[in-house]
C-alpha positions in Angstrom: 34.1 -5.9 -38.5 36.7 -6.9 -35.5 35.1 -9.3 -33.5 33.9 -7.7 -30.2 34.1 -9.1 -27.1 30.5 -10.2 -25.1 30.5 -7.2 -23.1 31.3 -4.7 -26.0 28.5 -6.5 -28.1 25.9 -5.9 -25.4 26.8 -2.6 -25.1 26.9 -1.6 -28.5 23.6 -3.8 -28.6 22.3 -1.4 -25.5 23.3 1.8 -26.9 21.3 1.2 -29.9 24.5 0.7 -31.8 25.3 -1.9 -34.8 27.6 -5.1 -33.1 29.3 -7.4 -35.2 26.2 -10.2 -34.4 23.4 -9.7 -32.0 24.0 -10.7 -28.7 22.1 -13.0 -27.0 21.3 -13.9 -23.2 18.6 -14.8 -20.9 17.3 -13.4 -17.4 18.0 -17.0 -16.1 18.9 -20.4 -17.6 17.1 -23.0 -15.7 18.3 -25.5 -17.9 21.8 -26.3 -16.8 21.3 -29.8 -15.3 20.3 -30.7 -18.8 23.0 -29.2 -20.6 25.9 -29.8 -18.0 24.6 -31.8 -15.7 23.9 -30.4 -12.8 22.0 -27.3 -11.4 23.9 -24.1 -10.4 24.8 -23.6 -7.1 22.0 -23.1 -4.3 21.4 -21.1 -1.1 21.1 -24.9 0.8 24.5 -26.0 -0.4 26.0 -22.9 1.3 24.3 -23.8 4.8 26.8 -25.0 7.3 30.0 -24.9 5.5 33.4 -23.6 7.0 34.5 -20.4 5.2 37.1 -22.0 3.0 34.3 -24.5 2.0 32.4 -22.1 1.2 35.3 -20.2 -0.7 35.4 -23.5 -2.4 31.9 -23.8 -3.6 32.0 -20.2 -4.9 34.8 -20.7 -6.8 33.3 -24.0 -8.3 30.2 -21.9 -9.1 31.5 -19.2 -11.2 33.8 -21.6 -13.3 30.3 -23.7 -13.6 28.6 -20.5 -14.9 31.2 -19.6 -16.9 31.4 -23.0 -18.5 27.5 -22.9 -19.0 27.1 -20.0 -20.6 30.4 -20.6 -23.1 28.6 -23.6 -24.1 25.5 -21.0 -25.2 27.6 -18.5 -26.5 26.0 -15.9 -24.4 27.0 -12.6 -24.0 25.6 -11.5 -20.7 24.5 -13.5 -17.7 22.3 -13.1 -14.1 24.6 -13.2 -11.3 23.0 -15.2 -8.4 22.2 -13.2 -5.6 22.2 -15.0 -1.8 23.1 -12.3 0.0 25.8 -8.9 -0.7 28.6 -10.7 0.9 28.4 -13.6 -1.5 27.6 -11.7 -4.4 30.7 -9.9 -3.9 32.6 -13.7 -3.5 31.2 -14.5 -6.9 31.5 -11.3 -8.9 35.3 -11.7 -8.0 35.4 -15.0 -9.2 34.4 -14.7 -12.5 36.4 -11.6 -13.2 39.3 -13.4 -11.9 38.2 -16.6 -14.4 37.5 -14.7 -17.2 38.6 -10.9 -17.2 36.3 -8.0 -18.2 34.7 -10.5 -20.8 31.4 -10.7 -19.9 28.4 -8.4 -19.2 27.1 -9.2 -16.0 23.8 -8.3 -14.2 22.1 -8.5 -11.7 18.1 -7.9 -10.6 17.5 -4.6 -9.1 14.1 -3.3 -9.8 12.3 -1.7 -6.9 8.9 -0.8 -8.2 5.2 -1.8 -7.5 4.6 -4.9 -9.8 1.3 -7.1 -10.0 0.2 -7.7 -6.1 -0.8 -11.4 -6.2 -4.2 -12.8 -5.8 -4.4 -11.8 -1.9 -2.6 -8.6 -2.0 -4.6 -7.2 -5.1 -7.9 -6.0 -3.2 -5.2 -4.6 -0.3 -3.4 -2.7 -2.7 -6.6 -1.3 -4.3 -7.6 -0.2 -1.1 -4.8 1.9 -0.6 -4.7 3.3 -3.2 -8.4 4.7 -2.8 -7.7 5.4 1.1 -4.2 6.3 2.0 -2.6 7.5 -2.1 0.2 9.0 0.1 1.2 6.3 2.1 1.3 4.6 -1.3 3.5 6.9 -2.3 5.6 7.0 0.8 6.2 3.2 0.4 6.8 3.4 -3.2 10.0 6.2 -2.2 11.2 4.1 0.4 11.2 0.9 -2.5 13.0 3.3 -4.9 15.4 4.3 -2.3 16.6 0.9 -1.1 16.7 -0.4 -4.9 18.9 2.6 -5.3 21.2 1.8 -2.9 21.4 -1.8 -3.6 22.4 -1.4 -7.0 24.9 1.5 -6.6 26.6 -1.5 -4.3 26.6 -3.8 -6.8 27.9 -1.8 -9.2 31.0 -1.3 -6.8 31.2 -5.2 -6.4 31.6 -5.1 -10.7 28.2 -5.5 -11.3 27.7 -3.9 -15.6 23.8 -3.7 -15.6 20.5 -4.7 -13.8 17.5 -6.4 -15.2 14.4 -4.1 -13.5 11.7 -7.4 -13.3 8.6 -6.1 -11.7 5.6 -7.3 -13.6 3.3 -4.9 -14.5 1.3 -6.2 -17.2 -1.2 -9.3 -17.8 -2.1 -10.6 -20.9 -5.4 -7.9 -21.6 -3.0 -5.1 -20.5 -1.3 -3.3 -17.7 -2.8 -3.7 -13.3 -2.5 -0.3 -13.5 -4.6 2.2 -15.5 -2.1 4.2 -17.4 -3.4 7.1 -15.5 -2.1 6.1 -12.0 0.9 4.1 -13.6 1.7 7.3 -14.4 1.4 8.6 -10.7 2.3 5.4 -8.6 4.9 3.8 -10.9 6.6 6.2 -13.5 8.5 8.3 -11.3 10.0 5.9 -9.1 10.9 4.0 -12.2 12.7 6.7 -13.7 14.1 7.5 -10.5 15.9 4.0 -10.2 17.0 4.0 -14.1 18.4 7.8 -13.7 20.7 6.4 -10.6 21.7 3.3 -12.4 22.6 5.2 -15.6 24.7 8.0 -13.4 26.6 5.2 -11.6 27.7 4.3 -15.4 25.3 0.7 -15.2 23.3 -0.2 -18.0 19.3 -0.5 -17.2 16.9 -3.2 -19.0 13.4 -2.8 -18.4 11.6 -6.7 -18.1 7.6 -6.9 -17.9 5.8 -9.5 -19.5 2.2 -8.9 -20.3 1.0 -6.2 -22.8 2.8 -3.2 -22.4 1.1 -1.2 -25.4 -0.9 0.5 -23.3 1.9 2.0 -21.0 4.7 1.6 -23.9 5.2 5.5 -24.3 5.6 5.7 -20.2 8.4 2.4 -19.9 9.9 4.5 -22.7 9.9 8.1 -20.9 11.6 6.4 -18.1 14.7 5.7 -20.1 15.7 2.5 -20.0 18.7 0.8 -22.1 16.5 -1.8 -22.9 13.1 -2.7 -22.8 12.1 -7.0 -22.4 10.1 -9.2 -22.8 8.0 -7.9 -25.6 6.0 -10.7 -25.2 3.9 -12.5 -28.1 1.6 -14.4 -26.3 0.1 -11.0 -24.9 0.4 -9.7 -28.7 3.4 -7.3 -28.4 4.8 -7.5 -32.1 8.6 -6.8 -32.0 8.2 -5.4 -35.8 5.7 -2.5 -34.4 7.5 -1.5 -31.6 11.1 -1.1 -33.5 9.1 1.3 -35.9 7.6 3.5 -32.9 10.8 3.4 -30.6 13.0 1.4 -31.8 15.6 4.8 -32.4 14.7 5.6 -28.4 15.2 2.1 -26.7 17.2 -1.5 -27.5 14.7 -4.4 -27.8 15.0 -7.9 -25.9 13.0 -10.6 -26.3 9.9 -11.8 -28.3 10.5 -15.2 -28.8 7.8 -17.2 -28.3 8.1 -19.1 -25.0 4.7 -20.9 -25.3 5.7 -21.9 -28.8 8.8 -23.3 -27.5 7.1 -25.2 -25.2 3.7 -26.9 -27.1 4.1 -25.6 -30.3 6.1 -27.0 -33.5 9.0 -26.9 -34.6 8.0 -24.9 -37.4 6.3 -22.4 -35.4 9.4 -22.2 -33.2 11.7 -21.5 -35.9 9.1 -19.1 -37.4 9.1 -16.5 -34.3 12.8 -16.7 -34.1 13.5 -15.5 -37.8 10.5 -13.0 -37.0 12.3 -11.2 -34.1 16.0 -11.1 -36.2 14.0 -10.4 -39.5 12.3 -7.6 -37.5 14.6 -6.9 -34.8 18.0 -6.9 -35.8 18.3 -3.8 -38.5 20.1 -1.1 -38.1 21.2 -2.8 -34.1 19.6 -2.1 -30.5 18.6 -5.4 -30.5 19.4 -8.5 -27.7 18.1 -11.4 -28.9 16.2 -13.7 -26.0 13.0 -15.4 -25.3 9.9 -13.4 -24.1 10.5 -15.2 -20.7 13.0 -17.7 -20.3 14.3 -21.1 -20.6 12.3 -22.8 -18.1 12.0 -26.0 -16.0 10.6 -28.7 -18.0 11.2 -27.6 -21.3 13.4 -29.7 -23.7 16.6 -28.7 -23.8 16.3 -30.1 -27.9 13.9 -26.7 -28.5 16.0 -24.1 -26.6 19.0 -25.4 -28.8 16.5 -24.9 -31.7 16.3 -21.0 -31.0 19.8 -21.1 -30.7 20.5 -22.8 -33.8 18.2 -20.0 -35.7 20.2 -17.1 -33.8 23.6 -18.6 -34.8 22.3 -18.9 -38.9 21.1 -15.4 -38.8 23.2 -13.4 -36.3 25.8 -11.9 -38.0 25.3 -8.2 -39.1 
């Protein structure tokens, strides 16, 4: 087979097609000082500076991406987002660096996701005493999301990772009953608009999703990710039952990276490819991503295992 370049292999990957390998990338790498030495660019080294300083340090940043991500041999990466204008700045940069090469995505979920531990009870109680105004809110989410990402797709922007968090370890915060009601639609609604504007959609959640799996699925996303292990989301199971509907991304195990052995890391990585990779529609990642504080040694260990067993 020719050999494709990283944005033909993810979308062959996303379309449920067969690549020449399966491609590989991560919703963030926040392992760069460890790999190149520094951290990428931030929003406090942008404060103060002239415009052509700033042109400066945008520039800098996409050739520091670009250099980070050639060292991983990934196929897609998460453009950082400050604000539109410097999104824009960037996205120009690395097109001008390194052509149409590379996928690159973006985060544009707008969604209801896990409230945390003081917004919970609030959000139950709305639910129960104002559904509508739930409902309300949850178009007006959808709507700027919507708009957000048809602007990013005109700033060169490929695809958009959709990371609300809908799911904890025992199973979705949502019954599947009002998922269906206060989260489905709206959903679908932002994947419709993304797939009309010619982007490519992938679905992140950690958690279990069996329990809302058929819903994610309805709503039609290119990709669904994290498939996560450590809330007993087997990779193998879900090919069988959807892997002919939706590309899979993800399932290796991120707590096994972290406190497990070797062994065990190498074992979930030939798991997902063993499981995964037939017949394509598969984007090899970890079920979160490479974190703070993890060695770098064990993130090049899933690497090493994608790069012995990628090839189709």
């Amino acid at each position: 087979m020719t050999a494709m370049t990283q944005k033909q292999r993810m979308i062959t990957a996303l379309t449920l097609g067969v690549p020449d390998r399966v491609p590989t990338f991560e919703l963030e790498f926040q392992l760069s000082e460890e790999l190149c030495g520094r951290p990428f660019l931030s929003r406090r080294e942008l404060e103060g500076t002239s415009r052509p300083q700033r042109a400066q340090l945008l520039r800098e940043s996409a050739e520091y991406l670009l250099k980070v991500f050639g060292i991983l041999e990934h196929d897609a990466f998460t453009v950082p987002y400050f604000d539109d204008e410097t999104a824009y700045e960037i996205i120009q940069d690395i097109r001008d660096l390194s052509g149409d090469d590379y996928m690159l995505v973006m985060h544009g979920d707008g969604t209801y996701a896990i409230p945390d531990g003081k917004g919970m009870m609030e959000f139950v109680l709305r639910i129960a005493d104002d559904p509508q105004g739930v409902h309300d809110t949850a178009k007006r989410m959808r709507d700027d999301a919507i708009a957000r990402n048809r602007k990013m797709r005109g700033y060169g922007i490929d695809g958009f990772i959709l990371c609300a968090d809908y799911c904890f370890n025992a199973g979705p915060f949502l019954s599947p009953q009002m998922f269906r009601e206060f989260v489905t639609p709206y959903l679908k609604g932002i994947i419709d608009e993304i797939r009309a504007d010619g982007g490519y959609a992938i679905k992140h959640t950690d958690g279990d999703i069996m329990p809302i799996l058929d819903q994610l699925v309805e709503a039609n996303p290119h990709a669904l990710h994290s498939l996560d292990p450590m809330a007993g989301v087997d990779i193998k199971l879900v090919k069988v039952m959807y892997g002919d509907q939706v590309a899979l991304c993800g399932n290796v195990h991120c707590a096994a990276m972290q406190t497990g052995t070797e062994e065990e890391v190498i074992a979930s990585c030939e798991y997902c490819l063993t499981y995964a990779k037939p017949g394509g529609g598969y984007v090899y990642t970890t079920s979160n991503v490479p974190f703070r504080g993890l060695p770098l040694e064990r993130y090049q260990l899933v690497l090493d295992v994608w790069r012995r067993m990628r090839d189709y």
